[in-house]
N, C-alpha and C positions, 0 to 999 in steps of 0.2 A: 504493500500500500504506500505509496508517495504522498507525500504533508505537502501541502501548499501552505501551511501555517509556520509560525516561528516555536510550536510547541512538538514536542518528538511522539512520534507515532506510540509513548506510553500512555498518551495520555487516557483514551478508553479507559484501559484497565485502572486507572488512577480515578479516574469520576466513576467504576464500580464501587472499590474500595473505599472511596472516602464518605458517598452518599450512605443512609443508612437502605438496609434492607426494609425494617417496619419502622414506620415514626410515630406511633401511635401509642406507643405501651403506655398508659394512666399511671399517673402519680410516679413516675420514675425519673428523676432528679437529670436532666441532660447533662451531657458531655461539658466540661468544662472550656472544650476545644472548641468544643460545637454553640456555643453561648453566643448568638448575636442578638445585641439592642436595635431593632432599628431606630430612627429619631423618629419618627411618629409613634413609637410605642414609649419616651422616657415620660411623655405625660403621665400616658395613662397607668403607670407603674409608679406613679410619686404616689407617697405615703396620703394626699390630700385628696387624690381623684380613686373614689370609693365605685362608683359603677362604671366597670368595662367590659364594653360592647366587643366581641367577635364572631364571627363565623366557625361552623366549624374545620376545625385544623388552621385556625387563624394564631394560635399559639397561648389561650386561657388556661389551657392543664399543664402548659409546659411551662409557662411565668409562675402557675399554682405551684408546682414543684421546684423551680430554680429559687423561687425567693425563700422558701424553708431550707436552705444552702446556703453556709456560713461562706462558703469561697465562693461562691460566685453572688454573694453579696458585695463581697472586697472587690471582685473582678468589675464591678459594676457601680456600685456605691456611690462611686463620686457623679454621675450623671444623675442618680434614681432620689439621690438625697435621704439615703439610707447606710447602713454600714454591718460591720460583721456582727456588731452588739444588737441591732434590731431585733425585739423580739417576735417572732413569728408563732401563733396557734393556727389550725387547722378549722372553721367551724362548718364544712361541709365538704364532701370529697366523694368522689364515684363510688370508691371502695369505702365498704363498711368500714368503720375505728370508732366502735361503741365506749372508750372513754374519752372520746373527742367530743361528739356529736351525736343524735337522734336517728337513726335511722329512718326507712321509707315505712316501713311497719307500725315504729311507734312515733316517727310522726303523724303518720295514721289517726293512730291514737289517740294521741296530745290533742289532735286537731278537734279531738270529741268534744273535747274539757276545757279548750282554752284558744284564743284568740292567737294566731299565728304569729303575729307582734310581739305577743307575750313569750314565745315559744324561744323564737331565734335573741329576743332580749339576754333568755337566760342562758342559751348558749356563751353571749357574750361575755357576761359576767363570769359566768365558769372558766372564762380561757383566764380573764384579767384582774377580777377581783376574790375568787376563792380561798385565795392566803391568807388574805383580811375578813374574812366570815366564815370563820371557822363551825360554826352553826350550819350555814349553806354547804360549807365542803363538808358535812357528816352524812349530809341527806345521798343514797346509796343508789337509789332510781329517778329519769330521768322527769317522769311526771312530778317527785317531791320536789324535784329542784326546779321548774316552771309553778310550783303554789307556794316555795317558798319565796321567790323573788318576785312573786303578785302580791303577797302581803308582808313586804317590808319593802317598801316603795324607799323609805327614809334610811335604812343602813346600808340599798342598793346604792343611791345617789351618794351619799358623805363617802362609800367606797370609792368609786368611780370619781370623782372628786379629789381624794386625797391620793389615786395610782396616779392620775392625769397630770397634779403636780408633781409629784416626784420623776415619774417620765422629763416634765420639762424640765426640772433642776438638773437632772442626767443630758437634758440635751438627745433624750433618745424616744423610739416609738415604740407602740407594740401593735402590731397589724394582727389582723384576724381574717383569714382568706376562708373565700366561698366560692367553690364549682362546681359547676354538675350538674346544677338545680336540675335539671330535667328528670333525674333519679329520686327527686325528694317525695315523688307522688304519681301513679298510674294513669290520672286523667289529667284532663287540661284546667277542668273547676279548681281543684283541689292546688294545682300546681303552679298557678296563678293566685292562689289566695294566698300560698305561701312564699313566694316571691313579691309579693304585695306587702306582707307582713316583715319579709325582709327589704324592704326596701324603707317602711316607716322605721325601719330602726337606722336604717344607715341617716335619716333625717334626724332623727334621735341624737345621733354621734356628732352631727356637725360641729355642734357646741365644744366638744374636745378639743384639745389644741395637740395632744399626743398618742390618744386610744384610737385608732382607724380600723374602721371594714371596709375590704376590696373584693368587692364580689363582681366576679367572670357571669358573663351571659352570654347567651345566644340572641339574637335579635327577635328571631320567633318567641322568645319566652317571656319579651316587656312588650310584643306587638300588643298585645290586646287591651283596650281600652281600660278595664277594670283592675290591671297592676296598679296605675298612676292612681286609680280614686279614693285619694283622701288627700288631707288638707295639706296645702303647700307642697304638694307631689312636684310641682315644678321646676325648685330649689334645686331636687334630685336629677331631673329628666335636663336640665338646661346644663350640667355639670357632667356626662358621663361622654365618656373617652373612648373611641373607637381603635381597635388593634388591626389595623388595616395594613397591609404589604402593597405601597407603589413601586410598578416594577423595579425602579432603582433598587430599595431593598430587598426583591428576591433575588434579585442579580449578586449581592453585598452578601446573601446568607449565603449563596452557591457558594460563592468565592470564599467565605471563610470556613467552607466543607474540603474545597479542594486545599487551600493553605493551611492546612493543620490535619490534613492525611498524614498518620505518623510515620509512613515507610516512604513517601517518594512524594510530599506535598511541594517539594523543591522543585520540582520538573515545574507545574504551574506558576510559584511564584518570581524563578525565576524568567518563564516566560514572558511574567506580567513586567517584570522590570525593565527587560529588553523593548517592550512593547509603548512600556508609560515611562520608564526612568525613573518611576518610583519603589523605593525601597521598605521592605516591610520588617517592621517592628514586631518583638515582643514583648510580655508581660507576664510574667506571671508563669513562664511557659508557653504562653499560648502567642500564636503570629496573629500580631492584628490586622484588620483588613486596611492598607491605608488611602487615608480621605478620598480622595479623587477616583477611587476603585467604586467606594461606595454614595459618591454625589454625582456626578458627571457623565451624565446620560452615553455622549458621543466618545468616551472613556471606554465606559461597559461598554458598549457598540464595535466598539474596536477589539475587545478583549475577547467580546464571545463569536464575533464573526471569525478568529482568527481558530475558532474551533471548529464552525461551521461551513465557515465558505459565506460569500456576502448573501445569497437568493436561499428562496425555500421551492427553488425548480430550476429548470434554464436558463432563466432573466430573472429581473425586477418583478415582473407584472405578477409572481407568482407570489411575492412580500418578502419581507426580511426576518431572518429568526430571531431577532431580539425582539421585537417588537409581535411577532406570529405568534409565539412559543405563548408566552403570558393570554393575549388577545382568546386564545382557545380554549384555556383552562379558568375564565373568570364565570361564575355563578350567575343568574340572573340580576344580582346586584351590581353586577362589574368588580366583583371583588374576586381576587385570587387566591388557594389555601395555598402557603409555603412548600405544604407537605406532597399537593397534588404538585407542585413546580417541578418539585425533586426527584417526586414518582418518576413523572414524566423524562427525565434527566437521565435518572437513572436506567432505567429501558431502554431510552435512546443509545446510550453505551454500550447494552448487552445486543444489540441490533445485531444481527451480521453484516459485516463489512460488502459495500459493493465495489465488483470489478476498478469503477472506475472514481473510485473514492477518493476525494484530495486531504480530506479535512477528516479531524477523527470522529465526528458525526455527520452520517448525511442526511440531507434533509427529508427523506422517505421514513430513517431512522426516528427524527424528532416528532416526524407524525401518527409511526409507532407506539412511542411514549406519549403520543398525548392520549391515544386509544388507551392503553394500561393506566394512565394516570386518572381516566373515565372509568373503567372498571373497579378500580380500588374505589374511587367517586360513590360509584353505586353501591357498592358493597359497605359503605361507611353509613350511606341515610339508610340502607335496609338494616341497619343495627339499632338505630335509633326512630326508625320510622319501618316495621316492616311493612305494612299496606301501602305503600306505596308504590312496590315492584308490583302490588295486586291491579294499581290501576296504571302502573306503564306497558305492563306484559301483552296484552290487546292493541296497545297502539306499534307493537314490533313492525317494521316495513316502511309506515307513514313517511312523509316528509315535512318538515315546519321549515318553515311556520306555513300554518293550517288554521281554516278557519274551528271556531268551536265545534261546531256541527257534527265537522268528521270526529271529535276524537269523544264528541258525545253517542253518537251514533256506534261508535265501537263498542263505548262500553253497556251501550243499550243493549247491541246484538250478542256479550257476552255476559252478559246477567253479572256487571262485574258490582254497582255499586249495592242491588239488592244482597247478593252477595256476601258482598263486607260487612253490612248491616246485620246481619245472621250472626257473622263471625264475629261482631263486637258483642252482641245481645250473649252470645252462648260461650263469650273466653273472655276472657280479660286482657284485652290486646293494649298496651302499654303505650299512652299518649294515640288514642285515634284520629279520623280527620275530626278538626271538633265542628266542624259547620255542612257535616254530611248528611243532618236532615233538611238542609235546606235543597239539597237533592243536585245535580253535575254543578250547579252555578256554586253553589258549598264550597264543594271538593276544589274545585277549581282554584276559589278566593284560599283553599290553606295550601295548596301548592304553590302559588304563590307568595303567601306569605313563607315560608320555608326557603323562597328564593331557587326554586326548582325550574320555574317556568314564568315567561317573561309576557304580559299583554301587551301589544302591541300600538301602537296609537289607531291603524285602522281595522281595531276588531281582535287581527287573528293571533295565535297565540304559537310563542315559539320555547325552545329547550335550548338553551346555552350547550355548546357543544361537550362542557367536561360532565353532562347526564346523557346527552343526547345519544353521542357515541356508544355509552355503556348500554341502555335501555333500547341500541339498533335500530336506531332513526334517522333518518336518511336527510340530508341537504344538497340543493344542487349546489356542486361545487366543494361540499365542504369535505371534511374528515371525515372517511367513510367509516361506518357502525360496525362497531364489533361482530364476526363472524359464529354466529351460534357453535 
């Protein structure tokens, strides 16, 4: 294979090895290597900015786990305005830890007896004031400790109160992180009351100068009208931070996967150097990404063409992979997960080589990875949403964007939403469509909201290509659909 790049024909096997195989595993503390900030995420990780907004694989469980991480608090610190002394609790997390938190069970439960405000209150108090109410730290079950911090309103506050100064005399926080919410409850009633009830409390906390909650969402989980209703909800909702990846940053996380590959991350950086003249640092061990790799659009542009070859075909007219690569993989919202990036990346690698290959990806290869980066895609909302493959499964073949009609019509002619209706009444199917008795116009409005499927201004209705592909849906022109 002949390199038309300045980078050595190792490069493949070096974007194998340095991309992860799975990027998903919950609650597991990232790579110290692998630790990038982008600068639209240092807001939303300041100690002050309590509700952050992502998508999923936008990086909420992965900030959930790095910041309970004395080193990569220090590796970070000085941007996030935090340090190794930060104190970090747990008050909600995917995986069970029954002396952290409540579970989905007896939250349940709790929710019988007491006002969900009250519930995630006393979570709070158990992370930060139980030293100091030795009374409250006796109580052994999780319903004692929500009736005792309901009735002693007065030795809760003078607690809370007297941590918050001491905190400031220290000059230090103590954070109480929340993710997952989508685990805290089976239905959408229930799971919405209780992100309601945590969200009066993070209005609660503002008053603090040093006790903070930073509770991770999904967008689908504060869409609905009735999280925000109660008073001064808009304090909360005008203040909450988006973990959103513009391409610059996906480009800036590639690059500090390929420059801190422990066996051969040398090949890329010093590629990059030959390339920009710029020289990379490190810290801590770890090689930082430097500036201009990760601000300077026509920088990356040069960086990554020089792996790709400049076209994503014979010419221009076909696009360019800096700008195609991302363009494919964004949601209905326009937003792109890191992880599908990487997917995608990574696949392209494993491609086989063609005959007449300049570059160590070609461009049939990236279109490859963006197919596998749709399939992992789908197989991530069938985890968390599985009726959803129940109402994509009938539309296999289509093309979109389509008017409603046809993909109403589909699931007419396969009895899909009656169906489903059966199979919510007779199982306990975990988060359903919640507006599916309003019958295909429902179903439709929460596939939307999930950011699944895009309305269109005249009418018809399309599938962003990182579902489209996986669920074998067809565009003219576009990325063709997964092969059953």
């Amino acid at each position: 294979m002949t390199n038309g790049s300045i980078f050595s024909p190792d490069l493949r096997d070096l974007i194998v090895k340095a991309l992860p195989e799975e990027t998903s595993r919950y609650g597991t503390a990232p790579e110290l290597r692998h630790t990038y900030l982008p600068t639209a995420h240092v807001k939303a990780l300041h100690p002050d900015n309590m509700l952050v907004v992502g998508i999923r694989g936008s990086g909420k469980s992965f900030w959930w786990a790095a910041l309970q991480q004395k080193e990569h608090r220090a590796l970070l610190g000085e941007r996030l305005n935090i340090s190794e002394t930060t104190i970090i609790s747990t008050g909600f997390g995917e995986r069970s830890s029954p002396d952290n938190y409540p579970g989905k069970d007896v939250l349940a439960s709790l929710m019988e007896q007491y006002e969900a405000r009250e519930i995630w209150q006393m979570v709070v108090v158990w992370h930060v004031g139980k030293s100091l109410l030795p009374e409250f730290a006796s109580q052994e079950k999780w319903k004692d400790r929500v009736k005792w911090v309901k009735h002693h309103p007065e030795e809760v506050e003078r607690c809370l109160f007297s941590v918050d100064n001491e905190l400031e005399s220290q000059d230090n926080y103590h954070l109480v992180l929340f993710d997952a919410l989508d685990r805290t409850a089976n239905d959408w009633k229930n799971m919405h009351a209780l992100v309601r009830g945590l969200l009066q409390v993070l209005l609660d906390f503002r008053s603090y100068k040093r006790i903070r909650l930073k509770v991770f969402v999904r967008p689908d989980q504060i869409d609905d009208p009735s999280v925000f209703s109660f008073p001064d909800s808009s304090k909360i909702r005008s203040q909450r931070t988006e973990l959103n990846w513009p391409l610059k940053e996906l480009y800036g996380l590639f690059w500090q996967y390929l420059g801190n590959e422990s066996n051969n991350g040398n090949i890329f950086r010093d590629g990059c150097v030959q390339l920009t003249s710029t020289e990379w640092k490190q810290k801590d061990g770890v090689w930082i990404v430097p500036e201009i790799l990760r601000t300077d659009e026509e920088t990356q542009r040069k960086v990554f063409h020089a792996m790709t070859g400049p076209w994503m075909g014979r010419d221009r007219r076909r696009g360019f992979p800096y700008t195609w690569l991302p363009n494919h993989l964004g949601d209905a919202r326009r937003q792109v997960s890191p992880r599908s990036f990487l997917a995608a990346l990574r696949h392209a690698a494993t491609d086989r080589p063609r005959e007449d290959q300049k570059y160590a990806l070609h461009y049939e290869s990236i279109k490859h990875g963006v197919q596998a980066a749709s399939q992992i895609r789908v197989n991530e909302i069938q985890e968390d949403y599985p009726w959803v493959g129940e109402l994509f499964e009938p539309l296999s073949g289509i093309s979109v964007p389509c008017k409603f009609k046809e993909i109403q019509q589909k699931w007419e002619e396969n009895g899909v939403l009656k169906g489903l209706e059966k199979e919510i009444s007779a199982t306990d199917i975990r988060l359903p469509p919640e507006h599916i008795k309003s019958g295909p116009e429902g179903v439709l409005k929460d596939l939307n909201t999930l950011g699944l499927v895009e309305l269109m201004s005249d009418g018809r209705v399309n599938l962003p290509d990182v579902y489209r592909v996986g669920y074998r849906m067809g565009r003219r022109g576009g990325v063709k659909p997964m092969a059953r």
